[in-house]
C-alpha positions in Angstrom: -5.9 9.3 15.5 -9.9 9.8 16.3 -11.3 6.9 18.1 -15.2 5.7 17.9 -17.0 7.1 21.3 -20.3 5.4 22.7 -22.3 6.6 19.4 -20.1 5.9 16.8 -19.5 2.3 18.0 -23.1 1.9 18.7 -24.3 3.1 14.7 -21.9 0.9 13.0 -22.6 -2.3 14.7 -26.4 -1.5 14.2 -26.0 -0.7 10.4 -24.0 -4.1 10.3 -26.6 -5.7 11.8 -28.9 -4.0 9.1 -27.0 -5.2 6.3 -26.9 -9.5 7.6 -30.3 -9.2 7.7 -30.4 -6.9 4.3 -28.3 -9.3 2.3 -30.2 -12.6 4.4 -33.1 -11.5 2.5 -31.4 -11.3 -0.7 -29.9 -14.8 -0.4 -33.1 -15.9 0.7 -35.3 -14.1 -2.4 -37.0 -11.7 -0.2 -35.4 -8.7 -2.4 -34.7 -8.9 -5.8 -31.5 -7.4 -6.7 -33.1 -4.1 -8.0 -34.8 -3.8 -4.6 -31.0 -5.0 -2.9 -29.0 -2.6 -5.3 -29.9 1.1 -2.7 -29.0 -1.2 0.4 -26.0 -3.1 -1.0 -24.6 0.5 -2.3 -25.2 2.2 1.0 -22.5 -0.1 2.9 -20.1 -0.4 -0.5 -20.8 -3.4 -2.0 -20.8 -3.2 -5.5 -21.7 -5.9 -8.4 -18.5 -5.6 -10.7 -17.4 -7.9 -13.7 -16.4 -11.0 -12.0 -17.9 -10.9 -8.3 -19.0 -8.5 -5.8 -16.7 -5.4 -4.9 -16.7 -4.1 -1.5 -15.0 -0.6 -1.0 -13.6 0.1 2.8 -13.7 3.6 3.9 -10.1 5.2 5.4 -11.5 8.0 6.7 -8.5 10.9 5.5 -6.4 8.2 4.7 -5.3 7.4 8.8 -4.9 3.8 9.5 -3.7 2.0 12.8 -1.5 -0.8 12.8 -4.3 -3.2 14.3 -6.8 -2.1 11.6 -4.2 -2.8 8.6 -3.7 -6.2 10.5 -7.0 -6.6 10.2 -7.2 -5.7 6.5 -5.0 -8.3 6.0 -7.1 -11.1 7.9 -10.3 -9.7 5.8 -7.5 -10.3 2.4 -6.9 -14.0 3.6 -10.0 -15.0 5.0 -12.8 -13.4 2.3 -10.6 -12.3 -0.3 -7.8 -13.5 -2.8 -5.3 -12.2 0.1 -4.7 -8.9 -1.2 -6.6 -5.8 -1.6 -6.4 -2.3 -4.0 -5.9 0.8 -2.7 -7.6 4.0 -4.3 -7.6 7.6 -5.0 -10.0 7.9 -2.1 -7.8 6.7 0.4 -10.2 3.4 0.5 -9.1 -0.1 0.2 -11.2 -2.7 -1.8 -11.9 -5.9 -2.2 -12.4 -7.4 -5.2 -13.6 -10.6 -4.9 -16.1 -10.5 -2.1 -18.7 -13.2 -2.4 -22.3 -11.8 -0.8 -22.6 -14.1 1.8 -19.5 -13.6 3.4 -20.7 -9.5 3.3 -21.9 -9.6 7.3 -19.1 -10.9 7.9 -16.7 -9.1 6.5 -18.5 -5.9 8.4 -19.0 -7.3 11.5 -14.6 -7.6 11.4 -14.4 -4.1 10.2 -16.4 -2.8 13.0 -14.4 -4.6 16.0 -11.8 -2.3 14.8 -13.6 0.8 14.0 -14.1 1.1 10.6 -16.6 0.6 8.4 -17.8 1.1 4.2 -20.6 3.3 4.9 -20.7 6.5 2.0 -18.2 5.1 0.2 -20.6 4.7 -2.8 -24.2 6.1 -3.6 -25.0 10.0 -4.4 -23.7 11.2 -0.6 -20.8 12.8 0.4 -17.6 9.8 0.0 -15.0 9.7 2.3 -13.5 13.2 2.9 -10.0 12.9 1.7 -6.7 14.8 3.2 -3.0 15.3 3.1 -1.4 12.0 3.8 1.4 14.4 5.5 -1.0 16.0 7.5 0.1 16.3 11.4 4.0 15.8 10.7 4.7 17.9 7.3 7.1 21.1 7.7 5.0 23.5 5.3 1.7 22.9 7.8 0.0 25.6 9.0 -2.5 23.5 10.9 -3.5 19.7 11.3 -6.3 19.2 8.6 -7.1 15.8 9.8 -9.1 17.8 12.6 -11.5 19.4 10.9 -11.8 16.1 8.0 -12.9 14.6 11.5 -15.4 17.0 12.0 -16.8 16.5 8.3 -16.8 12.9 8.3 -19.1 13.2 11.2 -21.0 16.1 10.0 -21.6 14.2 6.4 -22.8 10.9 7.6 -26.0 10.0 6.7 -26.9 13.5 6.7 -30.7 14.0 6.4 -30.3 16.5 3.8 -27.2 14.8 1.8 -27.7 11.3 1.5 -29.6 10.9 -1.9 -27.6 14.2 -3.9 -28.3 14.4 -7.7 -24.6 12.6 -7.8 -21.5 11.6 -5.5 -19.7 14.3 -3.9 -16.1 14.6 -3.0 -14.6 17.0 -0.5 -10.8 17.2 0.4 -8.7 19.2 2.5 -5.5 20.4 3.1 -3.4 22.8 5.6 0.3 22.9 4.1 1.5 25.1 1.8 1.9 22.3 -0.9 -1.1 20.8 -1.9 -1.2 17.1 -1.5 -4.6 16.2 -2.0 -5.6 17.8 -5.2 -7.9 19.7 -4.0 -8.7 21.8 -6.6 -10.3 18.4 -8.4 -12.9 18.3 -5.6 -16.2 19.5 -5.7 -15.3 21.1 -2.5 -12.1 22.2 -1.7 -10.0 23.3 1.3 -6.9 24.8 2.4 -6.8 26.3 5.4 -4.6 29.6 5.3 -3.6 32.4 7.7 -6.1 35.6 7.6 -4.8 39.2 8.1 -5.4 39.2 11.9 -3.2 35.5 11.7 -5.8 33.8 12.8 -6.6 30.1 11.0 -9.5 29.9 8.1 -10.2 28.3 5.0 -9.9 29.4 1.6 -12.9 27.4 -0.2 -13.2 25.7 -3.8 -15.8 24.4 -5.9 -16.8 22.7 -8.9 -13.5 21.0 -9.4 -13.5 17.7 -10.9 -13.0 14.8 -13.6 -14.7 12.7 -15.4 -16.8 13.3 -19.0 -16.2 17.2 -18.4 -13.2 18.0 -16.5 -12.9 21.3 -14.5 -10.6 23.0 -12.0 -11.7 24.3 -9.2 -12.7 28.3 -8.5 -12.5 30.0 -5.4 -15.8 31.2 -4.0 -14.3 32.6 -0.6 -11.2 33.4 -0.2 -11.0 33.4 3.7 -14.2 32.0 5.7 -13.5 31.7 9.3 -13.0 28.2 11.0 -16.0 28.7 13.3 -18.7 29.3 10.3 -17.4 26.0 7.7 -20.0 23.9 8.9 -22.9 26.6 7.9 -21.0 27.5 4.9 -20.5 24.5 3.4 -24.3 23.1 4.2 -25.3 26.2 2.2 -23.1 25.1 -1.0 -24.6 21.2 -0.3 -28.7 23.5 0.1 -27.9 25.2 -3.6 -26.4 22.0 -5.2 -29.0 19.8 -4.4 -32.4 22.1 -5.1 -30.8 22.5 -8.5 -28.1 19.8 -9.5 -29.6 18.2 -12.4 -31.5 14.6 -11.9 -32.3 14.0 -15.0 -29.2 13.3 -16.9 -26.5 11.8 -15.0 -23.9 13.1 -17.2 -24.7 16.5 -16.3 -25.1 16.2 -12.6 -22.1 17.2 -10.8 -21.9 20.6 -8.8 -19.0 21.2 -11.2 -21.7 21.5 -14.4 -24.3 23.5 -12.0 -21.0 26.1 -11.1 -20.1 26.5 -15.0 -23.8 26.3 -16.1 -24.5 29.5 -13.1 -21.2 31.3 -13.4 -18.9 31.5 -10.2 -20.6 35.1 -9.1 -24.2 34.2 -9.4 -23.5 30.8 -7.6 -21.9 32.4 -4.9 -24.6 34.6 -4.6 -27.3 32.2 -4.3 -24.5 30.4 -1.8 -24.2 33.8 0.2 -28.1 33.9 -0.1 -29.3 30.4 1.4 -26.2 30.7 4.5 -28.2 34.0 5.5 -31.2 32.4 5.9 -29.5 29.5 7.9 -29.5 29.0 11.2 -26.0 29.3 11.9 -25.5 28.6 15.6 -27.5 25.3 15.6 -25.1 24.0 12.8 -21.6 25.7 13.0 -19.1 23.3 15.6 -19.3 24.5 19.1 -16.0 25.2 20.4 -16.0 22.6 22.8 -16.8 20.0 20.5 -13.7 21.2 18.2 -11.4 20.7 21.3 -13.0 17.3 22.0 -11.6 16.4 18.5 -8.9 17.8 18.2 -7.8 16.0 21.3 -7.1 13.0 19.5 -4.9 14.0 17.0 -2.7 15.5 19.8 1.5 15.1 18.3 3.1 12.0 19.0 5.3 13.0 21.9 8.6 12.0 20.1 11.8 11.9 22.1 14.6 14.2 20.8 16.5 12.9 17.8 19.9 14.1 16.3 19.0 15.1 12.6 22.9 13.6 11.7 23.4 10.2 11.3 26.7 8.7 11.0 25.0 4.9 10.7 22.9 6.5 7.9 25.5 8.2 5.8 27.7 5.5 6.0 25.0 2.9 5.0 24.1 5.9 1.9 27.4 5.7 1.1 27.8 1.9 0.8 24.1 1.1 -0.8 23.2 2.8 -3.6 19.6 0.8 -3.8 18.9 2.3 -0.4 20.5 6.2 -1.2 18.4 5.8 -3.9 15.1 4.9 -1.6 15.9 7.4 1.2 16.4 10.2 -2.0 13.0 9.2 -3.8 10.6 7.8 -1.0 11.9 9.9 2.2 10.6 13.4 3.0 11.6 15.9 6.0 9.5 15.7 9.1 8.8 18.9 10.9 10.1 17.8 13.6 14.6 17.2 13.3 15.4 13.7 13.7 12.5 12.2 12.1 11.7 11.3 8.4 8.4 11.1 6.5 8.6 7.4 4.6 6.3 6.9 1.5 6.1 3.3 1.0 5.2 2.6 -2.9 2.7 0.3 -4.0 4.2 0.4 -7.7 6.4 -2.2 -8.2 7.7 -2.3 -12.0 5.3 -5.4 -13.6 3.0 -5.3 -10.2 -0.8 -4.0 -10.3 -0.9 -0.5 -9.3 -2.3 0.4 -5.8 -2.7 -3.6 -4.7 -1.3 -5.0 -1.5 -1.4 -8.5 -0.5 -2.2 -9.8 2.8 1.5 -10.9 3.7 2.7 -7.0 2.8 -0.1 -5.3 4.6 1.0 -7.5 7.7 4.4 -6.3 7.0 3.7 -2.6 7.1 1.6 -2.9 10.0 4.2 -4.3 11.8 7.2 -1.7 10.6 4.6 0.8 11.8 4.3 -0.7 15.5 8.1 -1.4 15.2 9.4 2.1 14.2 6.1 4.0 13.2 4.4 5.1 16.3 1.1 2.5 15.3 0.4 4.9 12.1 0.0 4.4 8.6 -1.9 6.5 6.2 -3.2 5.9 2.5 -2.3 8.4 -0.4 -4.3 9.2 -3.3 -1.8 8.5 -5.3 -2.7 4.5 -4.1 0.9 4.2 -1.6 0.8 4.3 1.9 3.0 6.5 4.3 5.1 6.0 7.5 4.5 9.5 8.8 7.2 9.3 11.6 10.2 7.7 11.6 13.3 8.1 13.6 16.3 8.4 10.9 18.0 6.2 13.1 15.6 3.6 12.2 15.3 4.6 8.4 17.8 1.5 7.4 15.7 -1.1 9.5 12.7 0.3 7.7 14.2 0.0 4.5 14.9 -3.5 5.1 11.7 -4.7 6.0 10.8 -3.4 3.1 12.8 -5.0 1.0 11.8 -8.4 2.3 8.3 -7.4 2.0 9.0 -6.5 -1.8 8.1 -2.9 -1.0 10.9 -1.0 -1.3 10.6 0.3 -5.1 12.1 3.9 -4.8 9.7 5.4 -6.7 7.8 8.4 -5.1 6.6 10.8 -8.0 8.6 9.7 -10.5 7.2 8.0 -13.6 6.6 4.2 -12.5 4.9 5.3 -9.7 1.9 5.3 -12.1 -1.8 5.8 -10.5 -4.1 3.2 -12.2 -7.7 2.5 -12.0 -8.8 -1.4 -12.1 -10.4 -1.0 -15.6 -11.8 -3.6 -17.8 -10.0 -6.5 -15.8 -12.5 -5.7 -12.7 -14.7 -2.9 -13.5 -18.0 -2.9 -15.4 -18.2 0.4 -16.7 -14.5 0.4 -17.8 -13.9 0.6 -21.4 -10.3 -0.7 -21.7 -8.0 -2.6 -19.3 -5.4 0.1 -17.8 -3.7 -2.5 -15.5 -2.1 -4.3 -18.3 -1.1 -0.7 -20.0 0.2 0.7 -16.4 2.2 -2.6 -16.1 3.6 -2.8 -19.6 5.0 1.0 -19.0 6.5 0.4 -15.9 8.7 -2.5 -17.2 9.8 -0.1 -20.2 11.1 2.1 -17.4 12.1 -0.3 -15.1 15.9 0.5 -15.0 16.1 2.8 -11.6 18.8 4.8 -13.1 16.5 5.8 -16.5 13.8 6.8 -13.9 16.0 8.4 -11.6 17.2 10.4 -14.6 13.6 11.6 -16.0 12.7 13.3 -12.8 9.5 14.2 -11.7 6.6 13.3 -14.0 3.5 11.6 -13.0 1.3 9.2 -14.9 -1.9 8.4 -14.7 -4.3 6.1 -16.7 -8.5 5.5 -16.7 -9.7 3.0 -18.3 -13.1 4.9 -18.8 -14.3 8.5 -18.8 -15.0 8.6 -15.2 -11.5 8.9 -14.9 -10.7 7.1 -11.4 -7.2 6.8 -12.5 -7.2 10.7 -12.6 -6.0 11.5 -15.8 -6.6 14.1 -16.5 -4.4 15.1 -13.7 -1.5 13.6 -15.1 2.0 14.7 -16.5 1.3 12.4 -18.8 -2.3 11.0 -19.1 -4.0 7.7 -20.5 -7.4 6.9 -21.3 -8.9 4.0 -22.7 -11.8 4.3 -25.2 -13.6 1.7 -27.2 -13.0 2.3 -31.2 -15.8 -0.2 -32.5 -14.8 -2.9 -30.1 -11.1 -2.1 -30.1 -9.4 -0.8 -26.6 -7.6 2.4 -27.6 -5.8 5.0 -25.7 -6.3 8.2 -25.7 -2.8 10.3 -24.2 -3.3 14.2 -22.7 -0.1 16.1 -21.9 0.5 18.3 -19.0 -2.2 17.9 -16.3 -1.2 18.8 -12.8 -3.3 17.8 -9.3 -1.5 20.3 -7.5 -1.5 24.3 -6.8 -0.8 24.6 -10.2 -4.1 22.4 -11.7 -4.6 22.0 -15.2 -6.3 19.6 -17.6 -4.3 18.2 -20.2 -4.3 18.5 -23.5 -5.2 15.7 -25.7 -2.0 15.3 -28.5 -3.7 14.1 -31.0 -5.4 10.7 -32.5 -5.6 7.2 -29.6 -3.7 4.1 -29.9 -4.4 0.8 -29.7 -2.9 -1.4 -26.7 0.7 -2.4 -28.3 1.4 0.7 -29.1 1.1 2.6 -26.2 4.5 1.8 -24.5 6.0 2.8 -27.4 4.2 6.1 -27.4 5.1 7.3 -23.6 8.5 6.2 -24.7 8.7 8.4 -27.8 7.2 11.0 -25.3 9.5 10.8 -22.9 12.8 10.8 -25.5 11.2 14.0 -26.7 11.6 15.6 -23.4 15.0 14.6 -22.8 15.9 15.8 -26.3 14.6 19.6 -25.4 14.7 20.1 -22.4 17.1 23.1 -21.1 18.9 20.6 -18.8 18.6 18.1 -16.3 16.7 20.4 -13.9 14.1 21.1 -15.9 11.6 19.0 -15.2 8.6 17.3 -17.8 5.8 19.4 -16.8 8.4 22.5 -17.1 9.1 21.8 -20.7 6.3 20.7 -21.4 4.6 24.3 -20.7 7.7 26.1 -22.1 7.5 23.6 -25.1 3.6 23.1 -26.1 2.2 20.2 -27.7 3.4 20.5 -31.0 6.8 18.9 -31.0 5.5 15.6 -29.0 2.3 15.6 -31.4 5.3 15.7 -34.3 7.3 12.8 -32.7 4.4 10.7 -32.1 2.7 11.3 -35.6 5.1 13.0 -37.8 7.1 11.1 -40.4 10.3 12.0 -39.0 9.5 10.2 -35.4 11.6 10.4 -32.5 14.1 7.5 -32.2 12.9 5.1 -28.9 13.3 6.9 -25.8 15.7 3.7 -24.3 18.3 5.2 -26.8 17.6 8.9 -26.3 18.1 8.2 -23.1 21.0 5.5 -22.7 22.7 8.8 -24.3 21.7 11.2 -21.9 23.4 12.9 -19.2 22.4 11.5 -16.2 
C-alpha cells in the first residue's frame, strides 16, 4: 500500500495544526459557527442530529493493520467505541464532540491518514475495487492510478469549491466492483487493439433526486493522457455546473441538460487547448507509485486442502461461510475473505472498537497487514492462505463477525438515516434491522440467492437505492416515515435504476412487503438458478405490484418459502 513521503506527511500535520487552532477559535468565540461551517467541512466534521460527525478518509478502501488499530483507539478514546463504515470506503464517527477534533486528527496523522475532501463541493475520496491487486478477472492494479488521483485531486486549485461534490471510482477487472457507472466519473481500465492498458471513461452517473447511469464519452483514452483528460471534464463542469440551485448541480444534470455528444465536444474542445505535458503523470512518477503496490511475494500454496474439506465437511456454519464470504484469489493457494458487517439485528456498516482490533489482528496473523473497505460497508481480507481459512473463520466467530452473508439479501447496505442524520427523512437502521431478522434463518437466505438490498433514508440516497435488487426509501407523508420500494436496480456492468412498484408504506409494514416480494419470486421463478434480478427482468413489475396491492395478495414469504425447494 502507498506510504506518505516527505510532503505528504508534512501537509497533513500542517492542516491539523490549522484545524486546533481553527476549532480553538470556535470554542473560544472568535468564529461563529457560520464563519466555522467552510473550515469544519474541509477536514470532515460535520454537525448531525445529536453531536458532531467526523468522516475518515480510506483512500480506495486500503487499510493497514496499525491504522485499523488505530481506528479502534480513536472508537474507545473519542467515540462510543465503534464506528460506521460507508459507501465511500470512509469510516465515521458519530459522536465526536469538537474539542476532542485536534485530537482526533493529530492520531490520524501519526498513522497517515487523514479526513481531508471527504466533505465540501471537491473531489471525495476516489473509490476502487476492494479486490483490486489480488482478483483473477484483473487486467491491471487500479489502486495505482486511484493513487495518482488522490494526489492529483487534493486541494486542487481549480477543484476545491465545484458547483457540488464529485465522485470518481475506478476499476480494472472484468467485473465491476465499484459501481462505477453511478459516479460522476468512471473508470475501467481495458485492453486497446495494440494490447496496451487504457481507460474506458464515464460520466454523469449518479443518485440522488434524479438518478442517472453513466455514458461513455471515450471509449479507450490512453493511460498516459487521464490526468489532462479528466481536468478537462472537471474545466467544462465547473464553468457551467449550475450554482444556483443545488438540486440541479451535479455534472450528471449538466451531461443530460448538454447531451452526451455536445459535452464531449466542448470536453474534446477545452483538453486541446490544455497544456498537456505540464499535467499528464510523467512516467517516472507512475513507476514511483506504482512501486508501492508491488504483489505481496506469497510463498507457494497447494490449492487442495485436506484440513479444509474435512473441516467443510464436518461444519456446515463454516461450508456455509467459505461458500458465501470466500472468493478465488489469482494467485492458487490463496482465498479472497469478505468479512460482513451485517449481522441479522446489528446496525449495517458499524464496527465496534473490540471487532476492528480483532480484524486488525487476523490481518497481521494470516492477512499480510491488509484490510480494505467495500462500498457495500464490509471489509475484505484480500490474501489468505486456505490453509489458514479455518483459523480465520474462527477469529471471526469470536469476534461476532462471521455472518455468511456476502451479496445475499441480509447483507443489506444502509445509510444512518433519521437516527443520526439531519437531512434524513425516515430512520433506515431500524427498517434494515427489522428485515434482516425476518431473514435471519441462514438456510432461507442461502436459498433466495443473490439479491441485494439497499435503503436511504432520504433522497440523497447514501444507502444507494436505487442500485438495489430491491430498493427502500424513506419519505415523509405529512409527518409520517414512509417507504418508498423500487425493483431491480443493479450497481454493476449491467446498471439500471429501479422501478418504483407502486404507492410507499409506512414503517410496520415494510418487512412484510420485502417478504411478500421475495415469496413472489420464489413462486415464479424458472428454478432455483434463476436468480431475483433474472426474474425480475424476465417477469416485470406487474405481478409483485399485484401481490403487494392486489386483493388476492401473496401468502408471507416465511411459508412460500418453508415450501420451497432448497
Amino acid at each position: 500500500m502507498y506510504r506518505y513521503d516527505d510532503f505528504d506527511r508534512t501537509f497533513v500535520a500542517e492542516r491539523a495544526r490549522q484545524f486546533r487552532g481553527q476549532v480553538a477559535r470556535r470554542l473560544e468565540g472568535g468564529l461563529t459557527e457560520e464563519q466555522f461551517k467552510p473550515l469544519r467541512l474541509q477536514n470532515g466534521l460535520y454537525l448531525q442530529l445529536h453531536a458532531y460527525m467526523l468522516r475518515v478518509a480510506i483512500p480506495y478502501g486500503v487499510l493497514s493493520a496499525r491504522q485499523l488499530s488505530q481506528l479502534a483507539m480513536i472508537a474507545r478514546t473519542w467515540d462510543r467505541s465503534f464506528g460506521h463504515f460507508t459507501t465511500r470506503q470512509n469510516i465515521q464517527f458519530n459522536w465526536t464532540k469538537l474539542e476532542d477534533a485536534p485530537a482526533i486528527i493529530d492520531a490520524l496523522a501519526d498513522v497517515e491518514m487523514h479526513a481531508i475532501q471527504t466533505s465540501g463541493n471537491c473531489i471525495r475520496n476516489v473509490t476502487a475495487d476492494p479486490y483490486a491487486g489480488v482478483a483473477a478477472d484483473e487486467i491491471e492494479d487500479p489502486r495505482v492510478w486511484a493513487e495518482v488521483l488522490r494526489q492529483w485531486s487534493s486541494i486542487h486549485p481549480e477543484f476545491t469549491f465545484l458547483p457540488r461534490k464529485f465522485k470518481v471510482a475506478i476499476t480494472g477487472a472484468a467485473e465491476d466492483r465499484a459501481a462505477i457507472l453511478f459516479h460522476d466519473i468512471g473508470l475501467k481500465i481495458v485492453k486497446g487493439p495494440e494490447g496496451e492498458t487504457g481507460f474506458r471513461v464515464y460520466v454523469g452517473g449518479g443518485q440522488g433526486r434524479t438518478p442517472y447511469v453513466g455514458l461513455e464519452i471515450a471509449t479507450f483514452l490512453p493511460r498516459d493522457r487521464l490526468l489532462s483528460y479528466l481536468e478537462a471534464i472537471m474545466r467544462v463542469y465547473n464553468l457551467h455546473g449550475r450554482r444556483d440551485n443545488i438540486y440541479k448541480a451535479r455534472i450528471k444534470i449538466l451531461v443530460n441538460a448538454l447531451g452526451l455528444d455536445e459535452f464531449r465536444r466542448q470536453v474534446e474542445a477545452e483538453w486541446a487547448t490544455l497544456d498537456r505535458p505540464s499535467i499528464d503523470l510523467p512516467a517516472e512518477e507512475f513507476t514511483r507509485i506504482a512501486a508501492y503496490f508491488k504483489p505481496a511475494l506469497l510463498k507457494a500454496a497447494s490449492a487442495k486442502d485436506a484440513d479444509l474439506d474435512a473441516r467443510r465437511h464436518s461444519d456446515t456454519a463454516f461450508d456455509r461461510w467459505v461458500r458465501n464470504n470466500v472468493v478465488t484469489h489469482r494467485q492458487p493457494g490463496y482465498k479472497i475473505v469478505n468479512i460482513s458487517l451485517k449481522e441479522p439485528g446489528k446496525i449495517p456498516g458499524d464496527a465496534s472498537a473490540d471487532q476492528m482490533d480483532a480484524v486488525a489482528d487476523l490481518a497481521r496473523r494470516f492477512g499480510h497487514d491488509e484490510i480494505r473497505v467495500t462500498y457495500q460497508q464490509n471489509l475484505v481480507l484480500p490474501t489468505v492462505a486456505s490453509r489458514d481459512l479455518a483459523a480465520v473463520y474462527d477469529g471471526l466467530v469470536a469476534a461476532g463477525l462471521a455472518t455468511a452473508n456476502t451479496e445475499l439479501i441480509t447483507d443489506i447496505i444502509a445509510c444512518p438515516g433519521l437516527d443520526y442524520c439531519n437531512l434524513a427523512n425516515a430512520r433506515a437502521i431500524p427498517i434494515a434491522q427489522e428485515i434482516a431478522r425476518k431473514f435471519a434463518d441462514p438456510v432461507v437466505v442461502q436459498s433466495i440467492g443473490p439479491l441485494r438490498l439497499n435503503i436511504s433514508g432520504c433522497i440523497n440516497a447514501c444507502g444507494h437505492h436505487h442500485a438495489g435488487n430491491i430498493g427502500i426509501l424513506g419519505v415523509d407523508k405529512k409527518g409520517t416515515e414512509h417507504y418508498q420500494i423500487t425493483l431491480g436496480g443493479s450497481p454493476k456492468d449491467d446498471a439500471a435504476i429501479g422501478d418504483i412498484v407502486g404507492p410507499s408504506f409506512t414503517a410496520e409494514h415494510v418487512p412484510g412487503a420485502i417478504e411478500t416480494i421475495v415469496a413472489t419470486y420464489f413462486e415464479l421463478r424458472r428454478d432455483s438458478a434463476e436468480t431475483f434480478l433474472v426474474a425480475y427482468r424476465r417477469l416485470g413489475k406487474a405481478p409483485f405490484r399485484d401481490a403487494l396491492y392486489g386483493t388476492g395478495a401473496k401468502p408471507a414469504a416465511t411459508a412460500a418459502l418453508e415450501n420451497a425447494d432448497v
